[in-house]
C-alpha positions as CSV (number, residue, x, y, z in Angstrom):
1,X,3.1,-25.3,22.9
2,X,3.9,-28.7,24.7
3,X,4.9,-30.2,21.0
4,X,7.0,-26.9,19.9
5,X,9.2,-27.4,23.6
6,X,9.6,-30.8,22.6
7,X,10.7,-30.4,18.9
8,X,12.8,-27.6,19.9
9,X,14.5,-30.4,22.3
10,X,15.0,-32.7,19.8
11,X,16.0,-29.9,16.7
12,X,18.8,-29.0,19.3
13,X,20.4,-32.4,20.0
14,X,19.5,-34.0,16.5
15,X,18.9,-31.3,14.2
16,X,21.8,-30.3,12.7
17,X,22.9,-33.0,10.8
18,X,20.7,-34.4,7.8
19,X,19.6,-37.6,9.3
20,X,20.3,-39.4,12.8
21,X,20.5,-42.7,14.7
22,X,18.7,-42.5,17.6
23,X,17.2,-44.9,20.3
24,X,13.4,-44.5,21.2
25,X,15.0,-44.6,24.8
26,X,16.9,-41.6,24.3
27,X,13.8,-39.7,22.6
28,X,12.0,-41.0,25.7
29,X,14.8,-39.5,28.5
30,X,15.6,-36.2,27.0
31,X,11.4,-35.9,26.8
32,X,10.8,-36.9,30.2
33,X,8.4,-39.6,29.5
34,X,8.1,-43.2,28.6
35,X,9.1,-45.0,25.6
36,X,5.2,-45.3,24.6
37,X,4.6,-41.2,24.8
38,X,7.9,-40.6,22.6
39,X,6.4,-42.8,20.0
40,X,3.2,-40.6,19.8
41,X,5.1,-37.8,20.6
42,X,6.8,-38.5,17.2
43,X,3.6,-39.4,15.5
44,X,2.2,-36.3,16.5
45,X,5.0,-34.4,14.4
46,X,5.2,-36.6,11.8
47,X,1.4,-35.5,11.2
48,X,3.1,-32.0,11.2
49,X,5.7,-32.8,8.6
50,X,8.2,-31.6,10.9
51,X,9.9,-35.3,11.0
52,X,10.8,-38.1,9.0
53,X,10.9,-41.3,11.1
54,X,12.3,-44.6,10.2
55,X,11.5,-47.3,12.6
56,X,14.5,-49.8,13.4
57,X,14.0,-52.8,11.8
58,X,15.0,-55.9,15.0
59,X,16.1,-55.4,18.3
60,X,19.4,-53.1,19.7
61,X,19.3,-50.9,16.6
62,X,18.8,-47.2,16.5
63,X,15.8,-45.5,14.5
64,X,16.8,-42.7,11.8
65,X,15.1,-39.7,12.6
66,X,15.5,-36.5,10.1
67,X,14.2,-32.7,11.4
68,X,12.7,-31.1,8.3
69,X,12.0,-27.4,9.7
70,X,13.6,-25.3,12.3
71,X,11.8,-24.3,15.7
72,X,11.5,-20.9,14.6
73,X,10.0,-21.7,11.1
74,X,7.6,-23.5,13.4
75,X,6.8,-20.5,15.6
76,X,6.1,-18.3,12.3
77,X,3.8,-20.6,10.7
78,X,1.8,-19.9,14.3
79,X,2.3,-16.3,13.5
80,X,1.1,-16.9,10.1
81,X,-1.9,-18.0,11.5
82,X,-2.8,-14.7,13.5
83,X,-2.0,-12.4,10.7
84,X,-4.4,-14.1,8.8
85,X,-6.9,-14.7,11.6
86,X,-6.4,-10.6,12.0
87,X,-4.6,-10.6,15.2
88,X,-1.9,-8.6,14.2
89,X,-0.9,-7.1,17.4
90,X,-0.4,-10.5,18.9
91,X,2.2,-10.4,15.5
92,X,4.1,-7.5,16.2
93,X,4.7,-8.2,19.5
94,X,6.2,-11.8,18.8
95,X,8.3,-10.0,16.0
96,X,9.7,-7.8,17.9
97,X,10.7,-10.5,20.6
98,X,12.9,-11.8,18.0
99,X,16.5,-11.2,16.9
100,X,16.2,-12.6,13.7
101,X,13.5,-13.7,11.2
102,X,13.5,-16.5,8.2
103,X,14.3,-15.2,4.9
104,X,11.1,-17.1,3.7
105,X,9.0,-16.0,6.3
106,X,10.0,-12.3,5.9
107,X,9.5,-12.7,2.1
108,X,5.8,-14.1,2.4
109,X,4.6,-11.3,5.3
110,X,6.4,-8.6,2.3
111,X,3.0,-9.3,-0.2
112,X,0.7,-10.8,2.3
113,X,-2.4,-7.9,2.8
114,X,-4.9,-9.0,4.9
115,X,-8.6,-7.5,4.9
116,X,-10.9,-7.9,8.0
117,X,-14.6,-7.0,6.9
118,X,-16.6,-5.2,9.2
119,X,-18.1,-8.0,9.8
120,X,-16.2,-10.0,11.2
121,X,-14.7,-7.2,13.0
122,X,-15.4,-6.9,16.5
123,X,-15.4,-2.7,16.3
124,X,-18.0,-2.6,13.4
125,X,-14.7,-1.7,10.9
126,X,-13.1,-2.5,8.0
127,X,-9.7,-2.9,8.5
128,X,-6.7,-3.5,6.2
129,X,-3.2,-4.6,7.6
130,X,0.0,-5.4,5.9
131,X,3.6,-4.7,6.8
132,X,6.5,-2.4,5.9
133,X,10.3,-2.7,6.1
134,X,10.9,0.8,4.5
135,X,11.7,3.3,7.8
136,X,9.7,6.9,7.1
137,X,12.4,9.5,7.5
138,X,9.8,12.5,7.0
139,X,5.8,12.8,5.8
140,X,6.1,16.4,5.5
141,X,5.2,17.1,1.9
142,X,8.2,19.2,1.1
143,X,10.7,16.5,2.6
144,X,8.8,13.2,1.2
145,X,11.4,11.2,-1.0
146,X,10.3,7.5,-0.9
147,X,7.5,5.5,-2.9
148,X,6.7,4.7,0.5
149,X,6.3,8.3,2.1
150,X,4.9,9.5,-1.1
151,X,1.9,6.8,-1.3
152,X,1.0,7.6,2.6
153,X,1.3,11.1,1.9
154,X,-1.1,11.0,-1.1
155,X,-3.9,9.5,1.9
156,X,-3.2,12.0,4.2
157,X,-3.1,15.2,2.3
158,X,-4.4,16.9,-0.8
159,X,-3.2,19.2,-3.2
160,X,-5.6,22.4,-5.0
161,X,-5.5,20.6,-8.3
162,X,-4.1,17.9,-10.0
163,X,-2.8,17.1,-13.1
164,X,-4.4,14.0,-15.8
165,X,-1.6,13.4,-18.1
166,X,-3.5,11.3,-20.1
167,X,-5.8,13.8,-21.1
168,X,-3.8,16.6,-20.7
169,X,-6.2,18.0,-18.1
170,X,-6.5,19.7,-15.0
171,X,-8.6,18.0,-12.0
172,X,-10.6,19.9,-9.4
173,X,-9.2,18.8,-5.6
174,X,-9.3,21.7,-3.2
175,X,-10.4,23.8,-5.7
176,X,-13.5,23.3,-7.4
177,X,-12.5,25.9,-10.2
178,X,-9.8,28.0,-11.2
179,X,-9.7,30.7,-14.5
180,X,-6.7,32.3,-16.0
181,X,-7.5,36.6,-16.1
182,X,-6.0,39.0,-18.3
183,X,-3.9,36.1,-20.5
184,X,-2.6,34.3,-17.9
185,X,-1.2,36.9,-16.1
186,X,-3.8,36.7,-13.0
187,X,-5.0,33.6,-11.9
188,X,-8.2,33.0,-9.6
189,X,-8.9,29.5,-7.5
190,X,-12.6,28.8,-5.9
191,X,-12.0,26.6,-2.7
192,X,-14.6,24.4,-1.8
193,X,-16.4,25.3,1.4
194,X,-16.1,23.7,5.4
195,X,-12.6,22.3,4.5
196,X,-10.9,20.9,7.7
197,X,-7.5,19.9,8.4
198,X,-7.9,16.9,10.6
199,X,-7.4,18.6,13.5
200,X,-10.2,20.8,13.4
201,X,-9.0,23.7,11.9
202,X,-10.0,25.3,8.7
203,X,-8.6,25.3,5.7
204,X,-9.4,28.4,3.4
205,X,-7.7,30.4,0.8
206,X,-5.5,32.4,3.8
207,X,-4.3,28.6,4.5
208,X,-3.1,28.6,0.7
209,X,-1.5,32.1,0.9
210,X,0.6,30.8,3.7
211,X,1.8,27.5,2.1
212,X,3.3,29.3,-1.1
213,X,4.9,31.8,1.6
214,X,6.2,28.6,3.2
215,X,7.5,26.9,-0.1
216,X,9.3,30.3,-0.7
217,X,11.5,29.2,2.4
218,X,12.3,25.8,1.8
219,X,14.7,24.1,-0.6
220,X,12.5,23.4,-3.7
221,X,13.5,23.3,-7.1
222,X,14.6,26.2,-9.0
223,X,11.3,25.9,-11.7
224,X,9.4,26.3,-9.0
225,X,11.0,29.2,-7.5
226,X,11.6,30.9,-10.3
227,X,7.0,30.5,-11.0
228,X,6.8,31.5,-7.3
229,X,8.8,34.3,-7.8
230,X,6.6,36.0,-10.7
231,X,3.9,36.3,-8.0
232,X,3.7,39.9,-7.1
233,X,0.3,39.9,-5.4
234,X,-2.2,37.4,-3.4
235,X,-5.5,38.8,-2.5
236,X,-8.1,36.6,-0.2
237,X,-11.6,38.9,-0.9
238,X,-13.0,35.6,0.6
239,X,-12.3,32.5,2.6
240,X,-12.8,30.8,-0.5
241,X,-11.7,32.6,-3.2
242,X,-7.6,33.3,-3.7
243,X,-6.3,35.9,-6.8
244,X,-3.1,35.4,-7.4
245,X,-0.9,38.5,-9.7
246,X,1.9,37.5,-11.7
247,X,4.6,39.9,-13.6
248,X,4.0,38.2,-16.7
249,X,1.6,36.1,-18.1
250,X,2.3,32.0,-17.6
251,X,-0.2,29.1,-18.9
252,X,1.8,26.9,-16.8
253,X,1.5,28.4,-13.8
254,X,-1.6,25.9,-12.6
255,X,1.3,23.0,-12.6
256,X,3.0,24.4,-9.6
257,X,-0.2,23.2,-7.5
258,X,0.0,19.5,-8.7
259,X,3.5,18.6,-7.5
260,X,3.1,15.8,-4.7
261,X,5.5,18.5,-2.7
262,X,3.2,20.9,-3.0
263,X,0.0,19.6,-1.1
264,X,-1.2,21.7,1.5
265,X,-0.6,21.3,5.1
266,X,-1.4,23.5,8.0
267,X,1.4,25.9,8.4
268,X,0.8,27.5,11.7
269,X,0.9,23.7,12.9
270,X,3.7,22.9,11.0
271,X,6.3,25.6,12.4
272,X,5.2,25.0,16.0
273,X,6.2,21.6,16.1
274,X,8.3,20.3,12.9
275,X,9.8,17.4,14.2
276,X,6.7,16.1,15.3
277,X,4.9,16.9,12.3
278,X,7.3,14.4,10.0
279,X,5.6,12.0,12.0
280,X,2.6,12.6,12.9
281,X,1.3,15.0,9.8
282,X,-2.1,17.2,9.7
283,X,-3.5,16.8,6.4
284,X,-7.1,17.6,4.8
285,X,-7.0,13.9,3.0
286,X,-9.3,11.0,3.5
287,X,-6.8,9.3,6.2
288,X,-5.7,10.5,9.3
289,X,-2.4,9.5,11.9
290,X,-3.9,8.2,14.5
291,X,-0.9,6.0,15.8
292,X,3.0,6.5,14.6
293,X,5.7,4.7,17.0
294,X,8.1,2.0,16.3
295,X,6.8,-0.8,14.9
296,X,3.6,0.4,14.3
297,X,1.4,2.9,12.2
298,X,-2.5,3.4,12.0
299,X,-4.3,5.2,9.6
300,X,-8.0,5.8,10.2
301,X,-11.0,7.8,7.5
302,X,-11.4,11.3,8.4
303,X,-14.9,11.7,8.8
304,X,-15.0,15.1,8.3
305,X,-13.3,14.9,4.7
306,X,-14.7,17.4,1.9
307,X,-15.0,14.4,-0.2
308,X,-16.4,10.9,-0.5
309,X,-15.5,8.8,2.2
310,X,-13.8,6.0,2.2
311,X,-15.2,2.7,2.8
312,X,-11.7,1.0,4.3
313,X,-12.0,2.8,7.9
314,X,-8.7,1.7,9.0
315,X,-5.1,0.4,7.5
316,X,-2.6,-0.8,9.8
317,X,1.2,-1.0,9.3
318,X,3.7,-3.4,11.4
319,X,7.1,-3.6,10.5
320,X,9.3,-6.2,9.5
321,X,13.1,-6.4,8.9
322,X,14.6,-6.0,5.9
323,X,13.7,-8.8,2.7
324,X,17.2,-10.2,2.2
325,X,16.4,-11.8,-1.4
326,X,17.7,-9.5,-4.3
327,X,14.8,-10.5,-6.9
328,X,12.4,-8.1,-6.9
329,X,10.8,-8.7,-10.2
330,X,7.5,-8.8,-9.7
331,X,5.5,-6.2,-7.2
332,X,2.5,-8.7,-5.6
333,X,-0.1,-8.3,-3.4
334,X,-2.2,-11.2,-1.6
335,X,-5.6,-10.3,0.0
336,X,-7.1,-13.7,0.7
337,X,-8.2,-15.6,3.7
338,X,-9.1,-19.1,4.9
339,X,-13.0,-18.0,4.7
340,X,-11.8,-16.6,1.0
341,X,-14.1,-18.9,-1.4
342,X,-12.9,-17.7,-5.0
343,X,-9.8,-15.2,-5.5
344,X,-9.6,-12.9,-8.3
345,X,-6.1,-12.8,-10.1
346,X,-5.1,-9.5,-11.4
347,X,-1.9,-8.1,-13.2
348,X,-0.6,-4.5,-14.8
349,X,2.2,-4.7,-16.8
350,X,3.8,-0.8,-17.7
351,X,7.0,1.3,-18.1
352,X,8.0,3.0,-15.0
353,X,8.2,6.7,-16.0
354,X,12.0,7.8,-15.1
355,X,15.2,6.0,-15.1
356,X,18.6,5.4,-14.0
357,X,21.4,6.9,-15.3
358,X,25.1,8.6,-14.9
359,X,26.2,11.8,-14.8
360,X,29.7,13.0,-15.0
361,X,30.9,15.9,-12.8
362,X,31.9,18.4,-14.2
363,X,32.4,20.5,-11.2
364,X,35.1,18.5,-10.7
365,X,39.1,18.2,-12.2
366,X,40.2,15.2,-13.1
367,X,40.9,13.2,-16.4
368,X,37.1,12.7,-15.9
369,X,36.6,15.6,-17.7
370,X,37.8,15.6,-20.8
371,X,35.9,16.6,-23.5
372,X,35.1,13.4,-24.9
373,X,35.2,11.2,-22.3
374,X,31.4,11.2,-21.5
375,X,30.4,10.4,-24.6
376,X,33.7,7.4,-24.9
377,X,31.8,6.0,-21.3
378,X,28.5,5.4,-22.7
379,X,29.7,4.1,-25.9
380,X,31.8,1.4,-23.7
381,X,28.7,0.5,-21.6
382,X,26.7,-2.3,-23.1
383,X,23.8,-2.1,-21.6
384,X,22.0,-5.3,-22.7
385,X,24.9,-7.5,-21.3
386,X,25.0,-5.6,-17.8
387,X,20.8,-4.9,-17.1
388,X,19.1,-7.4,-19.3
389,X,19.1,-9.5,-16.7
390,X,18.8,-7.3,-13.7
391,X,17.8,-9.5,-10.5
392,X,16.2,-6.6,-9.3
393,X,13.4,-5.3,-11.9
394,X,12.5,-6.0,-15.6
395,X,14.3,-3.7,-17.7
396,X,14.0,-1.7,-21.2
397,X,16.2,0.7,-23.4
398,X,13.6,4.0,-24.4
399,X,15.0,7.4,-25.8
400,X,12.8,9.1,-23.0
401,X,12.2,9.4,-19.5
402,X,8.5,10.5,-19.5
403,X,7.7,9.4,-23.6
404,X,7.0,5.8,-23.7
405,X,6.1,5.7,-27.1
406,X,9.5,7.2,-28.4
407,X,11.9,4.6,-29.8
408,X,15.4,2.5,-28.5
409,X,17.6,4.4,-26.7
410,X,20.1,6.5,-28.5
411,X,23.1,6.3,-27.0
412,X,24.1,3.0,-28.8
413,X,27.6,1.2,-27.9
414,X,30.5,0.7,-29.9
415,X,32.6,-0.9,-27.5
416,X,36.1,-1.3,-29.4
417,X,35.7,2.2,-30.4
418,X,35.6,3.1,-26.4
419,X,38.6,0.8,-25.7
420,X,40.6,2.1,-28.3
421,X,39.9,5.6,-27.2
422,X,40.9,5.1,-23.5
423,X,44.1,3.3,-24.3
424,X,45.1,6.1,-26.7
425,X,44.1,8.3,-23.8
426,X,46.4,6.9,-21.0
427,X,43.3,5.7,-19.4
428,X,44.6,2.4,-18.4
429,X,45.1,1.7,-14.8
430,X,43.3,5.4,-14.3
431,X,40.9,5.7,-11.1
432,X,37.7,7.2,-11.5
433,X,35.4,7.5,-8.1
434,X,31.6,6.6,-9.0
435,X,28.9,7.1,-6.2
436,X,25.5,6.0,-5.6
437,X,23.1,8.1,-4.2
438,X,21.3,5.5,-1.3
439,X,18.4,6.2,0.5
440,X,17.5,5.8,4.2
441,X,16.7,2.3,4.1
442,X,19.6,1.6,2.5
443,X,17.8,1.6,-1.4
444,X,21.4,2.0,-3.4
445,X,22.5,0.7,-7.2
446,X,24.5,-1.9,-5.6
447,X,23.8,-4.7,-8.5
448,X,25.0,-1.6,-11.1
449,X,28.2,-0.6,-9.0
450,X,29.4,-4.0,-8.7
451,X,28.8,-4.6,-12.5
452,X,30.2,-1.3,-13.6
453,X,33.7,-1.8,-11.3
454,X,33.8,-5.5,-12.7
455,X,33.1,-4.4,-16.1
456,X,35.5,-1.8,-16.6
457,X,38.2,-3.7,-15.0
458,X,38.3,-4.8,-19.5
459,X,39.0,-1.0,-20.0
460,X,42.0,-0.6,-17.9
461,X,40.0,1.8,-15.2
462,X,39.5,1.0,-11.7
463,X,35.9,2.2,-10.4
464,X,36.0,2.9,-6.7
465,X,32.7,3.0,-6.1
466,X,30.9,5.0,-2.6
467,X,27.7,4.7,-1.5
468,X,26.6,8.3,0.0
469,X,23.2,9.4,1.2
470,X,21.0,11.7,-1.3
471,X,20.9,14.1,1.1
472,X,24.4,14.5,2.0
473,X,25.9,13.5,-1.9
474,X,23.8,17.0,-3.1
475,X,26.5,19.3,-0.4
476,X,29.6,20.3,-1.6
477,X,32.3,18.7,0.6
478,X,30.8,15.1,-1.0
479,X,30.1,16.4,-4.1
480,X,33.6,17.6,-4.9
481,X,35.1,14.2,-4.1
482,X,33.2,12.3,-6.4
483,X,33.5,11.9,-10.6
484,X,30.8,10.1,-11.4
485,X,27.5,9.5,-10.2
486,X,24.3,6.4,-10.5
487,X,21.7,7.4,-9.0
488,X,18.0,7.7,-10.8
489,X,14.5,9.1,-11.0
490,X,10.4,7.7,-11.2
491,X,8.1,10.8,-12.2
492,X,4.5,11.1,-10.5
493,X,1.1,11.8,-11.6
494,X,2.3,14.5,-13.5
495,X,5.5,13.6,-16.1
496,X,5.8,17.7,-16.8
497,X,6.2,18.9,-12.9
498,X,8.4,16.0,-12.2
499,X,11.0,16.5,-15.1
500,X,11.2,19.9,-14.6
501,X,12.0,18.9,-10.6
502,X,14.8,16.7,-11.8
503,X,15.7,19.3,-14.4
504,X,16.4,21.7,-11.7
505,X,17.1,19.9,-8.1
506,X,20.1,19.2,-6.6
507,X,19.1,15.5,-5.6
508,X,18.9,14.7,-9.5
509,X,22.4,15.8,-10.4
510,X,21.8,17.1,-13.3
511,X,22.2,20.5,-13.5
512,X,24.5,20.3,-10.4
513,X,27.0,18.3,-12.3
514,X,27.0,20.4,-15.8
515,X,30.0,22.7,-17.1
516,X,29.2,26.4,-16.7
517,X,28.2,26.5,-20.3
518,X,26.3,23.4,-20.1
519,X,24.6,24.9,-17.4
520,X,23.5,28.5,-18.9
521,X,22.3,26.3,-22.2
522,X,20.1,24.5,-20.4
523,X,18.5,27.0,-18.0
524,X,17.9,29.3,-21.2
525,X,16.2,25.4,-22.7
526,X,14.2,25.4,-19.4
527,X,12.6,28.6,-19.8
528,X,11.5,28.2,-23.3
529,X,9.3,25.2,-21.2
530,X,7.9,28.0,-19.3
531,X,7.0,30.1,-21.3
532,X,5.1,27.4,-23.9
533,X,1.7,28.8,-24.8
534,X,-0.2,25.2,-24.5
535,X,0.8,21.8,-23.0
536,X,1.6,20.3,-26.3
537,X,4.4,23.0,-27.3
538,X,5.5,22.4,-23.1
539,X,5.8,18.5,-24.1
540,X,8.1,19.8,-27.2
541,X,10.1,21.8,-25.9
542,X,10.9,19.5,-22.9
543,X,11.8,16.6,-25.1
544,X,14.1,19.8,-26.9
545,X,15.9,19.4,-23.3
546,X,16.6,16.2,-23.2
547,X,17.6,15.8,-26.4
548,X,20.4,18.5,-25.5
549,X,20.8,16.3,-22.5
550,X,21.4,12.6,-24.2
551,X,23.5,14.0,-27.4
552,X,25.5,15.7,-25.5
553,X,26.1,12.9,-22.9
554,X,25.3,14.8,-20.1
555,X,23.4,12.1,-19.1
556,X,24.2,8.9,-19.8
557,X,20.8,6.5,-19.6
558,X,21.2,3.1,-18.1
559,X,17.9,1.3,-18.4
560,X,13.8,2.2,-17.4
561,X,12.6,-0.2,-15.0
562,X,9.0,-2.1,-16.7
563,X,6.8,-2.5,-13.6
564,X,4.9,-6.0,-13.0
565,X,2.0,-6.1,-10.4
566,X,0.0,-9.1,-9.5
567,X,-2.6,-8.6,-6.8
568,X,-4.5,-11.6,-5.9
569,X,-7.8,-11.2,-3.9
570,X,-11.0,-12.3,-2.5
571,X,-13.4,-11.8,-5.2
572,X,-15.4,-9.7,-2.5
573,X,-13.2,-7.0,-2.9
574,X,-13.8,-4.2,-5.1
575,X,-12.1,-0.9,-6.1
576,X,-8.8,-2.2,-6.5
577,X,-6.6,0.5,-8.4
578,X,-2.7,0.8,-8.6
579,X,-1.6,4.4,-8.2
580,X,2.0,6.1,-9.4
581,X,3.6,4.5,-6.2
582,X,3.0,0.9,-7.6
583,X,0.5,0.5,-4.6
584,X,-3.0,0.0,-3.9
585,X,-5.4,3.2,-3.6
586,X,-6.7,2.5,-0.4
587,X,-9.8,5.4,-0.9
588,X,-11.1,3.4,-3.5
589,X,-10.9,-0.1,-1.9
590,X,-14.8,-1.7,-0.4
591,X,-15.8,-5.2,0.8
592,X,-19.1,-6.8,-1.0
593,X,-20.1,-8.8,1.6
């Protein structure tokens, strides 16, 4: 600490120029000491690499001396060392001393993981640690809108099914069977038995009347209102068996179960105390809550879990400011330590299901919405010259958001075409108000609106760009004040459930943002989806939608992101799987020691 105090002297009165002349005598007075302890002061940092020296060559002339690091570059390589020693609380409590952080410090705690077998762990446990900069605005399932939330959310709770869209299956979870009755019309669900919530309570098939009461309350999408709506009866004969009557038959129906939003939660708990249940949820999942305040989150294995339990006991989050760099190209992960004696190198390469796009509003008067002005914008936009380059993700052009295998986008350009059109159209000098939607830590298209303003500055058209929260964009007194929108989408586990969610909620502004007739088209286009006899005729007639949805330039695709994660780890750990989130699965992770 002694050698940090007397860097940090010298950084102070030396360090801000590239190189300096300097007397051992006044190294020696500014230090305290004599002339003989400055020289192996020095030494001692030189050792360090935190100086250059160069020795005066004869009598009465100065020394050069050169800082190469900051004092606080040297306090985070000491905090570098805990994290990876597993002190992490020593960590956060140094980082939150501070009023500023390193960009290349905060960039290397973003991907370094750090596993602590039980071992080497003074409470018997395995334990994973890593930060997060991402704030959690709710883990109530309902309310979950980040990777971030979602990925905790998927430890913490479960769902009754889920959905394989690989194999066009349905998974048991909650339930360990389910039958369709009288065509689909009646539908049955066998609950597994001594289910807890991790408070104790049980979870039976009462608990899963209440939750589809519940979702009858809150702002869902219309899809999944409109299935909820066909119920006309629930019966409980037992705790473990739930019959649920519809006013038609629906195959489909099962899918309204597999939505991330639609795992189940303790209601009765939930009402009492909402504000503290975005917080500090009650699930049934492998992972419990065990500490949520600033700074700081703990999740711990539920030992009373239905299922198999999970070897990582514990996974502790600190947070960290904000990365300031834009590139986020790659997603990586390190898990290695200085006892680490071979590290595996691992990498998935894949399409991001989703995309971003715009949407025009036609809710809204302006010259926005003329009748071929939608189709004139996304022939103007060349998307190879704006995103092929994106400093932010790798990029690609599909037809699709949920079909990787479908070919290159559609909506070619023809540039001079465009221009010609908006100069015939008096478009020149025109202002047009584009919005992005941003999230609560401040995730927004800001590389696209800066691009999009600067690039149709060639068209004649000024782009005043806003950025406006997702929540508040969907109300009316924003919505009506803006003409176009960017925001954009990544489906889950289940590519049929999420597109009909951003088919029908008002946070995709899509069918918020459609003329009247646009609207009615569409709605009669979702219902065929509904009422498809099998999956493969669902995956039809959904493409059918989007189809309506590209040709018509309702929706004007930008780019897909194309996901890169590299995870490099002590060869002693096993299990390592990336979910939908792009993040580790922490229920299948173990420690061969």
């Amino acid at each position: 600490m002694k050698l940090e105090n007397h860097y940090s002297t010298l950084y102070t009165l030396w360090g801000r120029e590239n190189t300096n002349d300097v007397f051992i005598s006044d190294i020696a007075r500014e230090l305290c000491c004599s002339d003989r302890h400055a020289k192996s002061v020095l030494k001692q940092m030189i050792n360090k690499n935190w100086i250059n020296w160069e020795p005066s060559v004869g009598r009465g002339k100065p020394s050069k001396l050169t800082c190469l690091v900051k004092p606080t570059e040297i306090e985070e390589q000491k905090v570098q060392k805990w994290i990876q020693d597993g002190d992490i609380n020593r960590a956060i409590r140094w980082m939150e001393s501070q009023t500023g952080l390193e960009t290349s410090f905060i960039n290397w705690l973003e991907g370094e993981l750090q596993w602590t077998p039980s071992y080497r762990n003074q409470g018997g446990m395995d334990v994973l640690s890593y930060p997060y900069y991402r704030p959690i605005r709710s883990l109530v399932p309902s309310q979950i809108t980040t990777r971030h939330e979602g990925h905790l959310a998927e430890h913490i709770y479960n769902r009754l099914i889920y959905f394989d869209n690989h194999h066009y299956t349905f998974h048991a979870e909650l339930a360990h069977h389910w039958e369709p009755l009288e065509n689909g019309r009646v539908w049955r669900f066998y609950l597994r038995k001594n289910i807890f919530f991790h408070d104790g309570s049980p979870l039976t098939s009462n608990t899963i009347v209440e939750n589809i009461l519940l979702w009858k309350t809150e702002d869902i999408p219309d899809w999944k209102r409109r299935m909820i709506e066909e119920i006309v009866d629930m019966e409980t004969p037992t705790s473990t068996i739930i019959t649920l009557f519809l006013n038609k038959p629906n195959m489909l129906f099962p899918h309204i179960f597999t939505d991330s939003k639609s795992m189940i939660i303790p209601v009765n708990r939930y009402k009492k105390d909402k504000k503290t249940f975005r917080t500090h949820p009650i699930g049934s999942g492998p992972y419990q809550i065990t500490i949520h305040e600033k700074g700081h989150l703990v999740l711990e294995s539920f030992s009373q879990y239905f299922g198999y339990r999970p070897a990582l006991d514990k996974v502790v989050l600190y947070t960290i400011p904000k990365p300031y760099t834009a590139s986020r190209r790659q997603v990586h992960f390190r898990i290695v330590d200085k006892q680490s004696t071979k590290v595996n190198k691992l990498d998935w390469f894949r399409p991001e299901m989703g995309g971003v796009y715009l949407v025009i509003n036609h809710n809204k008067e302006g010259i926005h919405t003329h009748p071929e002005f939608s189709k004139m914008l996304s022939l103007a936009i060349n998307r190879i010259d704006l995103f092929q380059e994106h400093p932010h993700h790798q990029v690609w052009f599909p037809d699709s958001f949920f079909d990787k295998d479908l070919g290159p986008l559609r909506q070619i350009p023809d540039i001079e075409k465009a221009k010609e059109w908006f100069r015939r159209n008096g478009y020149n000098g025109a202002t047009i108000t584009l919005s992005s939607t941003c999230l609560e830590h401040e995730a927004y298209f800001g590389y696209e609106l800066e691009a999009l303003r600067t690039y149709f500055k060639e068209f004649g058209i000024r782009l005043k760009t806003k950025v406006i929260d997702i929540h508040d964009l969907k109300k009316d007194e924003h919505l009506k004040n803006t003409d176009l929108i960017i925001t954009g989408v990544a489906l889950g586990e289940n590519p049929l459930v999420s597109m009909l969610n951003t088919l029908t909620s008002k946070k995709s502004f899509i069918s918020n943002t459609l003329p009247t007739y646009a609207k009615v088209q569409l709605d009669a286009l979702i219902s065929t989806v509904e009422q498809s006899p099998n999956i493969n005729s669902t995956y039809e007639n959904l493409r059918n939608i989007e189809c309506f949805l590209l040709d018509n330039y309702y929706v004007i695709l930008l780019y897909q992101r194309k996901v890169h994660i590299n995870v490099e780890a002590d060869e002693k750990l096993q299990g390592i799987e990336i979910n939908q989130y792009n993040r580790l699965n922490y229920k299948k992770l173990w420690f061969k020691s």
